[in-house]
C-alpha positions as CSV (number, residue, x, y, z in Angstrom):
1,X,4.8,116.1,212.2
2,X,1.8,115.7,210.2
3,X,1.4,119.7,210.1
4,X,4.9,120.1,209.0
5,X,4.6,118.2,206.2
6,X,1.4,119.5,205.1
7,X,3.5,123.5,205.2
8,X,6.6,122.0,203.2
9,X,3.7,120.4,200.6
10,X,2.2,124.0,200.7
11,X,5.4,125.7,200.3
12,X,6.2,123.4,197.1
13,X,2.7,124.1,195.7
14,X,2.8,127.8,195.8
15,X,6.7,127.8,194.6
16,X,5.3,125.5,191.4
17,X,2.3,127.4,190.6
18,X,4.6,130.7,190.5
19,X,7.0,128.8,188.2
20,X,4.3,127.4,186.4
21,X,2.6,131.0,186.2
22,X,6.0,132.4,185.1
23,X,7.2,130.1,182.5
24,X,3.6,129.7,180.5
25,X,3.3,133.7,180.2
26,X,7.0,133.8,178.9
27,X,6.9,133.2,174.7
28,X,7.5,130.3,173.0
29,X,10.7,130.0,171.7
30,X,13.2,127.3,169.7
31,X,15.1,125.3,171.6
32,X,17.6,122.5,170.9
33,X,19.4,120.5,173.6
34,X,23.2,120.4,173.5
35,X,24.8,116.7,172.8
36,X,28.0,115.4,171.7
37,X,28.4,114.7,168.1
38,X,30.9,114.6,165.2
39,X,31.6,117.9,163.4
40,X,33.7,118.9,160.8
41,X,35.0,122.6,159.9
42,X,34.7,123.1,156.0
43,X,34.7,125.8,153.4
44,X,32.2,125.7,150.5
45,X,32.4,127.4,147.3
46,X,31.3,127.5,143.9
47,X,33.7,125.6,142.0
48,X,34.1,124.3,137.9
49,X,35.6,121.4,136.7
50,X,39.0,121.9,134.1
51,X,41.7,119.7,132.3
52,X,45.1,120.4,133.5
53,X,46.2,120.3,130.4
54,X,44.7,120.9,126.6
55,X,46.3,120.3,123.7
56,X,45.8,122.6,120.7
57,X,46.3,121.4,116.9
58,X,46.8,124.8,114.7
59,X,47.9,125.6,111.6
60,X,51.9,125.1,111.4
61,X,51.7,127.4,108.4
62,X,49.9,129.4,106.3
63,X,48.8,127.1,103.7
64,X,45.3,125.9,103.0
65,X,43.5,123.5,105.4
66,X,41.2,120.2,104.3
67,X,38.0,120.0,105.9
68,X,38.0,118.6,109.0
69,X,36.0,115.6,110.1
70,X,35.5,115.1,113.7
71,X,32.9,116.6,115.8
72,X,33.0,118.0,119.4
73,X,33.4,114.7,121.2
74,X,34.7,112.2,119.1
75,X,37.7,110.1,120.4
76,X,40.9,110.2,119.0
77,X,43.9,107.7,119.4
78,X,47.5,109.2,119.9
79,X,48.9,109.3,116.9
80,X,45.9,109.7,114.5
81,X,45.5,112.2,111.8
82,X,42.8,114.4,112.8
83,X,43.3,117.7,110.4
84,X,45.5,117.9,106.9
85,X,47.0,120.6,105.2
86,X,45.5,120.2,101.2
87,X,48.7,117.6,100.0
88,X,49.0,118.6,96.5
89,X,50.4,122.0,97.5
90,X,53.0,120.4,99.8
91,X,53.9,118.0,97.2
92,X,53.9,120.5,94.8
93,X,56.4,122.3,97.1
94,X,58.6,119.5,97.9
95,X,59.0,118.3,94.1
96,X,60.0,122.1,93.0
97,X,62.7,121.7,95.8
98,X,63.8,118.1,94.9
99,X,64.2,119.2,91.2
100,X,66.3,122.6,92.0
101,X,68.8,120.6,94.3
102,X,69.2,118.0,91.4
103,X,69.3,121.1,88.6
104,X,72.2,121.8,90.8
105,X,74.1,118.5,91.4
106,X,73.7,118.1,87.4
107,X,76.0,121.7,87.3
108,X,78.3,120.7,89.7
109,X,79.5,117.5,88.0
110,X,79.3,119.4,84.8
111,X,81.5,121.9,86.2
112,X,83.9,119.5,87.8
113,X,84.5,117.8,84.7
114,X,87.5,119.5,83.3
115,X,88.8,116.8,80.6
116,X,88.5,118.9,77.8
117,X,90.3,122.2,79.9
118,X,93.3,119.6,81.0
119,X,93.9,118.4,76.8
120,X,93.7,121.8,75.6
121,X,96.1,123.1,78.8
122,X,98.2,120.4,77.6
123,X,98.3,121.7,73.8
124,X,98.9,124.9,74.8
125,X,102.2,123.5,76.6
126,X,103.2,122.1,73.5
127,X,102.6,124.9,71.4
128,X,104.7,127.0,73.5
129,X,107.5,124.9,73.4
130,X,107.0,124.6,69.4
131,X,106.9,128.5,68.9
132,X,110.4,128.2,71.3
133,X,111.5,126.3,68.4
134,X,110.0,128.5,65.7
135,X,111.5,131.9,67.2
136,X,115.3,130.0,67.1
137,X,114.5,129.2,63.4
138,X,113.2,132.9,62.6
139,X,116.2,133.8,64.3
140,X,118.7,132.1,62.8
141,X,117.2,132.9,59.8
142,X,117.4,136.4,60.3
143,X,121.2,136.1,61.2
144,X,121.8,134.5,57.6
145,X,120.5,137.1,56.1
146,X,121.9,140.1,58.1
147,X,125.0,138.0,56.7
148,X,124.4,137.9,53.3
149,X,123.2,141.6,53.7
150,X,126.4,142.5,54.9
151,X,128.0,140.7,52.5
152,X,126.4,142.3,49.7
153,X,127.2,145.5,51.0
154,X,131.1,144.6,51.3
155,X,131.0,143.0,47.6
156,X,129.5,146.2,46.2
157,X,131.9,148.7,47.3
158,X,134.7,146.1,46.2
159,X,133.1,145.6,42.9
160,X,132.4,150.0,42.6
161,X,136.3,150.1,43.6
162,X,137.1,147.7,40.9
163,X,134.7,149.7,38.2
164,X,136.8,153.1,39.0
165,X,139.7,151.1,38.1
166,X,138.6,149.8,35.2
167,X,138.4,146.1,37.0
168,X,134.4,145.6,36.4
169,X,132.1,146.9,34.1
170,X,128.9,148.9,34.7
171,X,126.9,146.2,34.3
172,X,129.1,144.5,37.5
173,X,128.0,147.4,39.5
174,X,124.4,147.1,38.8
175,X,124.2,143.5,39.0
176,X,125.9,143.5,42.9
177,X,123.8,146.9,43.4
178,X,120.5,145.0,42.7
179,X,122.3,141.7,45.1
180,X,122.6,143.9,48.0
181,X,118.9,145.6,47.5
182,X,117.4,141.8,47.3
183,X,119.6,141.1,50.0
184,X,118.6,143.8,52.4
185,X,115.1,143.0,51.7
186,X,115.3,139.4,52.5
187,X,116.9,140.8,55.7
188,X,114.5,143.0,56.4
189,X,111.6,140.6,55.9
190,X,112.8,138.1,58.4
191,X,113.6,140.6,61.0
192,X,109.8,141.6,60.5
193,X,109.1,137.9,60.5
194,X,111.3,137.0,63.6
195,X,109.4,140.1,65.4
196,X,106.3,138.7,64.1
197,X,106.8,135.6,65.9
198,X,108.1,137.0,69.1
199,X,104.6,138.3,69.5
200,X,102.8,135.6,69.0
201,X,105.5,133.6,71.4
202,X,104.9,135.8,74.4
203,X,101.0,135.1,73.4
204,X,101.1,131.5,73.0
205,X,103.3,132.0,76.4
206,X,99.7,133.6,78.7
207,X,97.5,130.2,76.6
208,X,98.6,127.9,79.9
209,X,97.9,130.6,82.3
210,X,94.9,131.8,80.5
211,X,93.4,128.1,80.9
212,X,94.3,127.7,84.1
213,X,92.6,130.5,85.3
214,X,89.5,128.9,83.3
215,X,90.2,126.0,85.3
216,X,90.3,127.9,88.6
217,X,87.4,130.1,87.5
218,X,85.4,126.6,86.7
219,X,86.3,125.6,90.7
220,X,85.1,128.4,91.7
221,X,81.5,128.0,89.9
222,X,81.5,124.6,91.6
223,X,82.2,126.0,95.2
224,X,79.7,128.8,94.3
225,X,76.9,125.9,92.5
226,X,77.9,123.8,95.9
227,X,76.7,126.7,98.4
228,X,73.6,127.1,96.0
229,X,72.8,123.6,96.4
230,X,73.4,123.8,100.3
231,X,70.3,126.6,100.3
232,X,68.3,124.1,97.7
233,X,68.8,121.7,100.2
234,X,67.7,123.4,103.0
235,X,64.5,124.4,101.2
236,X,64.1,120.9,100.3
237,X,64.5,119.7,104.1
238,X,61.8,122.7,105.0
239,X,59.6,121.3,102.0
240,X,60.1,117.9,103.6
241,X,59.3,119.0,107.1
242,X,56.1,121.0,106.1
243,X,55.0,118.0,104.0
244,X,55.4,116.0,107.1
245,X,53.8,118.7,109.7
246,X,50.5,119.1,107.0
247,X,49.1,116.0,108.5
248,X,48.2,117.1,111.9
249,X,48.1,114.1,114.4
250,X,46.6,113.4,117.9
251,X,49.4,114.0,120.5
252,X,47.2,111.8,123.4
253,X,44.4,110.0,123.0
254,X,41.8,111.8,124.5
255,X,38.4,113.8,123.0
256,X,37.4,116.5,120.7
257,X,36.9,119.3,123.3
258,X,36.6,122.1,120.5
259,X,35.9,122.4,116.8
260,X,37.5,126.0,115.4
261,X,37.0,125.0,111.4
262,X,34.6,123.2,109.5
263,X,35.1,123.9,105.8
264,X,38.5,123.7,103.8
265,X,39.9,127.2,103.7
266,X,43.3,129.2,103.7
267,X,44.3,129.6,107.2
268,X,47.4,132.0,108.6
269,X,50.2,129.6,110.5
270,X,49.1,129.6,114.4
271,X,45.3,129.0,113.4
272,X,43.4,126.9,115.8
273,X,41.7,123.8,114.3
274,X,40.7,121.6,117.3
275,X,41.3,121.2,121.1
276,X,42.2,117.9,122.6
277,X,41.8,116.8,126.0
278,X,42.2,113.5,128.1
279,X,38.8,113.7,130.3
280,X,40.4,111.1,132.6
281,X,42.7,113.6,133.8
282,X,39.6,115.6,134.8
283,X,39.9,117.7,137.9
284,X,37.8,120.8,139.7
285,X,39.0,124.3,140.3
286,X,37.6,126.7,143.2
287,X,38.3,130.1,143.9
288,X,38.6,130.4,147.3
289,X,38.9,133.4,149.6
290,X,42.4,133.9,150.4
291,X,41.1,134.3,154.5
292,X,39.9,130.8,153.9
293,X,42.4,129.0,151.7
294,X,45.4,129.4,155.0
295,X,43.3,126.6,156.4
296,X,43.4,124.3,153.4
297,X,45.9,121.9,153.0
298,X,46.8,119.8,150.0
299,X,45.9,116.3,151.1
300,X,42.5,117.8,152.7
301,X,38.9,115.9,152.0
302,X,36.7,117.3,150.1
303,X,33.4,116.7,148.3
304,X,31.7,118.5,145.2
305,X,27.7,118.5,144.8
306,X,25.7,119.7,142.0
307,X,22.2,119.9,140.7
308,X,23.7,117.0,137.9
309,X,25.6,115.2,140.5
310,X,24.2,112.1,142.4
311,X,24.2,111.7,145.9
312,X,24.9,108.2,147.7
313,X,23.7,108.4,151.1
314,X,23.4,112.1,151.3
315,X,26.9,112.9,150.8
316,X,28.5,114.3,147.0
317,X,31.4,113.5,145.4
318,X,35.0,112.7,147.8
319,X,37.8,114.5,146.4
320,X,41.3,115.6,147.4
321,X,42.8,118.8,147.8
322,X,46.0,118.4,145.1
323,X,47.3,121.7,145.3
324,X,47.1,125.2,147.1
325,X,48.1,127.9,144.2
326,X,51.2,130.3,146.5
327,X,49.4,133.6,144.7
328,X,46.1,135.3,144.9
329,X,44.3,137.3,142.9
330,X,41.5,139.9,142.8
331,X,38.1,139.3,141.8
332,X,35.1,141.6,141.9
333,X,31.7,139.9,143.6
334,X,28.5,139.6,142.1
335,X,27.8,142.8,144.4
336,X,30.6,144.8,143.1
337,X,33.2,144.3,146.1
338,X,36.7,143.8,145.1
339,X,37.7,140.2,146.9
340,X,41.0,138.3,147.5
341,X,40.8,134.6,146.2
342,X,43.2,131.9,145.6
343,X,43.3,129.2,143.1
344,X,42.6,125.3,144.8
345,X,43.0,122.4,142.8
346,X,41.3,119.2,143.6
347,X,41.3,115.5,142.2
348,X,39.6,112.8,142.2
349,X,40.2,109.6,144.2
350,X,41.9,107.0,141.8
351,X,39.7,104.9,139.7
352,X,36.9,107.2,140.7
353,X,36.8,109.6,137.3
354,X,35.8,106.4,134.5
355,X,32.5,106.1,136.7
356,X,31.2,109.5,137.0
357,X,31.9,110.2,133.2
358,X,30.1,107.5,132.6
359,X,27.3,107.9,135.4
360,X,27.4,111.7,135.7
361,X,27.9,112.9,132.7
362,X,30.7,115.3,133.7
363,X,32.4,117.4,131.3
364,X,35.2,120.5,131.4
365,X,34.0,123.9,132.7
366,X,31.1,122.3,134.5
367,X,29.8,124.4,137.5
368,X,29.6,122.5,140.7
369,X,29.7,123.7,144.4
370,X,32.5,121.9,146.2
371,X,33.1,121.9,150.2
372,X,36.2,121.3,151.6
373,X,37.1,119.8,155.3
374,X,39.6,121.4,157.0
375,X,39.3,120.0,160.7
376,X,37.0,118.0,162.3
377,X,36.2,116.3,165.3
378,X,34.2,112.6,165.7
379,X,32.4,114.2,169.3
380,X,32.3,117.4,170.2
381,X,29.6,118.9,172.0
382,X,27.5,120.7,169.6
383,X,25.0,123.6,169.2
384,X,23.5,124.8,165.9
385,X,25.7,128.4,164.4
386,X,22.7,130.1,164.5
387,X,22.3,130.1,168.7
388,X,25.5,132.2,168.8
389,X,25.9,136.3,168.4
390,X,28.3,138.4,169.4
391,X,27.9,141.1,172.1
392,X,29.1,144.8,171.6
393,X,32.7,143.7,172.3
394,X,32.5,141.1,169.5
395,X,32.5,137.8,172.0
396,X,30.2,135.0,171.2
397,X,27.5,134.7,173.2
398,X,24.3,132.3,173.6
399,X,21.0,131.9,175.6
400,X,20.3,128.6,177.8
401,X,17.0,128.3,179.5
402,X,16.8,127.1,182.7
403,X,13.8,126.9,184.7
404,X,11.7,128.6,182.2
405,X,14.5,131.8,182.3
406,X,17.2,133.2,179.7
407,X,20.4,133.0,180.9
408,X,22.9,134.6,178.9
409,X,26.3,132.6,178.7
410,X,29.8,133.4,177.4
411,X,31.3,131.0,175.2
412,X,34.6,129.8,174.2
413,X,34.4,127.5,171.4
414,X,36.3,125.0,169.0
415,X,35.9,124.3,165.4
416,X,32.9,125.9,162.9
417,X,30.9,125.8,160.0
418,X,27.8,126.7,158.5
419,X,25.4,125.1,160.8
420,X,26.8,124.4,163.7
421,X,29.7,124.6,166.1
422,X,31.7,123.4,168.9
423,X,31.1,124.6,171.9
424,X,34.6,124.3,174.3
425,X,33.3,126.4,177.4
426,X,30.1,128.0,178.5
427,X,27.3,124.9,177.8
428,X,27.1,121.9,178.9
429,X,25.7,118.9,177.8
430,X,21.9,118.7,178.0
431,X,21.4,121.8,178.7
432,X,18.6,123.3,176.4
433,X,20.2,126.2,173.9
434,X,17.9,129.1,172.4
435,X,18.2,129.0,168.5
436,X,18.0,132.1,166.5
437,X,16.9,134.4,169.7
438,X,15.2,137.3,169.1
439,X,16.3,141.2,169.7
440,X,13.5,141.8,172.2
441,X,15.0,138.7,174.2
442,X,17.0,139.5,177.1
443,X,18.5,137.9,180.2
444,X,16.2,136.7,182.9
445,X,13.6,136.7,180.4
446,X,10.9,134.2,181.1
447,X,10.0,131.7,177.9
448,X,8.0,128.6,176.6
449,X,10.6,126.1,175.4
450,X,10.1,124.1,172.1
451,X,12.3,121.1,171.6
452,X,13.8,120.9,168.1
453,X,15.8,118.4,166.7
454,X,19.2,119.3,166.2
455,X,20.8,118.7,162.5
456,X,23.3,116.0,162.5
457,X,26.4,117.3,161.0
458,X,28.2,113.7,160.2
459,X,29.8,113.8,156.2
């Protein structure tokens, strides 16, 4: 009995001595030990901070702009005048329009007022119906003396009759002779008159027409005086817009982002003067690689660090994922390869902005590096990234010592990041897990374990 124990004491002397022998000539390598802990799969990237929204106060039009007063981040209140167009040349403007729309309204009631065309329509009425009058009376008078023309006629042949027969004298003859020559004159005389006046009828006849048509032309001055004053009126609404749009005010209030003029100078319409922007509508955009941004999700946690930024407890600055843009984009890397990236949008929690412009001293187009959770997991077990590598068919692979050897596992695993990773199949717990192992390292190899800690990947 006493013998047998003393071989089986033997037997587990020699068998430790060769382990022993074994595992001190193997190198010393890295090891951490497997354990359950929470991880969390994330992407990081650089990242800036940006205002949804700007608001940009230009130049409505060309006219010549007032020096402006504020400075890159001065406040302004919504509805404060923050730039001016120079006011005596709008005013100027608008009082040139006023004036030519009341030039106008002073023609328009000048030509309206037809008084003096009505009277002298009327007179012309009456004249017409006096020179009806005066054309009967010419008429009449040139019937008389057709009368006593043809009288005078008659009476000399009777009285030249008479002289052949010794009934009148010579002297009868000449004296009805020289009747019917006065007699045919009269005649002739008022047949000149009575054609005389027949003219000047059928002209005194157009005088109605002739100011009526004044009359009509005069409405048509006013229709044509009324269109000119619609146009004088339009100018003089654009003269009153422009006087109101040359003082520029504050749509929000918000902060002098930008500064584009300093001294008072002519400026085209569309010139920038100043950018506006509401700092508590702050928010970060990242680029993200469009490989990475299928596993982010609006809603998602995320954090932003920075050399500027403060850390509480060793964590940055919690955000939200707000929205995932639905189009990419190329860019070209620092190293010249073309890369697919998508625009991510992130916020702030609520209440949270007022403190860090305060404490952090954030500002737009700030660089910070932002890392965003996708998954994670409060235990898992874990193993840092680095113990992993891939054989010649691409499968991840890792080295666990046991008993001073190398064995070479097969892994199957669960969620990722930078440092470590979840480890589904292959490793168990405890077991101690060969970090960063080296190309001359092979299975069965015999090594000198160092315990390291393992870097806790809580956020």
């Amino acid at each position: 009995m006493i013998r047998t124990i003393a071989v089986i004491v033997g037997v587990i002397l020699v068998v430790g001595g060769i382990v022993y022998y074994n595992a001190a000539r193997g190198p010393r390598v890295d090891v951490v030990t497997a354990a359950f802990q929470p991880i969390q799969s994330y992407v990081d990237e650089q990242a800036k901070t940006r205002l949804p929204r700007t608001y940009v106060i230009s130049v409505p039009f060309d006219a010549r702009v007032g020096e402006i007063t504020l400075e890159e981040g001065d406040s302004v209140a919504k509805g404060q005048v923050i730039a001016k167009i120079v006011q005596e040349d709008v005013e100027a403007e608008f009082a040139e329009a006023k004036a030519a729309v009341q030039r106008l309204d002073a023609s328009i009631r000048e030509s309206s007022d037809k008084t003096v065309e009505q009277t002298t329509k009327q007179q012309s009425e009456y004249f017409v119906q006096s020179m009806i009058n005066t054309v009967e009376a010419a008429k009449t008078q040139m019937t008389a003396s057709r009368s006593r023309f043809e009288y005078s006629t008659t009476f000399l042949k009777r009285v030249q009759t008479l002289f052949e027969k010794g009934g009148k004298t010579a002297d009868d003859v000449d004296r009805a002779q020289l009747q019917r020559v006065e007699d045919e004159t009269s005649f002739q005389k008022d047949v000149l008159t009575y054609q005389a006046i027949l003219s000047i009828d059928a002209a005194t006849k157009l005088l109605p027409n002739v100011i009526g048509q004044y009359i009509d032309r005069k409405d048509l001055s006013v229709a044509v005086l009324q269109q000119q004053k619609a146009e004088a009126e339009a100018r003089l609404r654009t003269a009153d817009l422009r006087m109101q749009r040359s003082k520029m005010i504050s749509p929000v209030d918000g902060i002098v982002l930008t500064k584009h003029l300093t001294s008072e100078q002519q400026a085209a319409g569309g010139t920038k003067l100043l950018e506006i922007g509401q700092l508590d509508q702050l928010e970060v955009e990242a680029e993200i690689l469009t490989q990475d941004a299928t596993r982010i999700r609006p809603g998602d946690r995320a954090e932003i660090f920075g050399p500027s930024l403060d850390k509480e407890a060793g964590h940055g600055i919690p955000m939200i994922v707000q929205r995932v843009y639905p189009a990419g984009f190329t860019k070209v890397s620092s190293l010249g390869v073309e890369q697919q990236r998508v625009l991510v949008i992130l916020k702030f929690n609520s209440g949270q902005i007022g403190d860090l412009l305060e404490k952090q001293g954030l500002g737009v187009d700030y660089r910070v590096q932002v890392r965003i959770y996708t998954d994670e997991k409060p235990q898992a077990l874990v193993i840092p990234r680095s113990a992993m590598f891939r054989d010649i068919q691409g499968e991840w692979q890792a080295y666990v010592v046991t008993g001073g050897q190398l064995e070479r596992r097969n892994l199957q695993i669960g969620l990722m990041n930078d440092q470590t990773v979840e480890v589904l199949k292959g490793i168990e717990h405890g077991e101690q897990v060969l970090i960063s192992p080296e190309a001359s390292l092979t299975d069965r190899s015999y090594v000198t374990p160092v315990e390291v800690q393992q870097v806790s990947d809580s956020a």
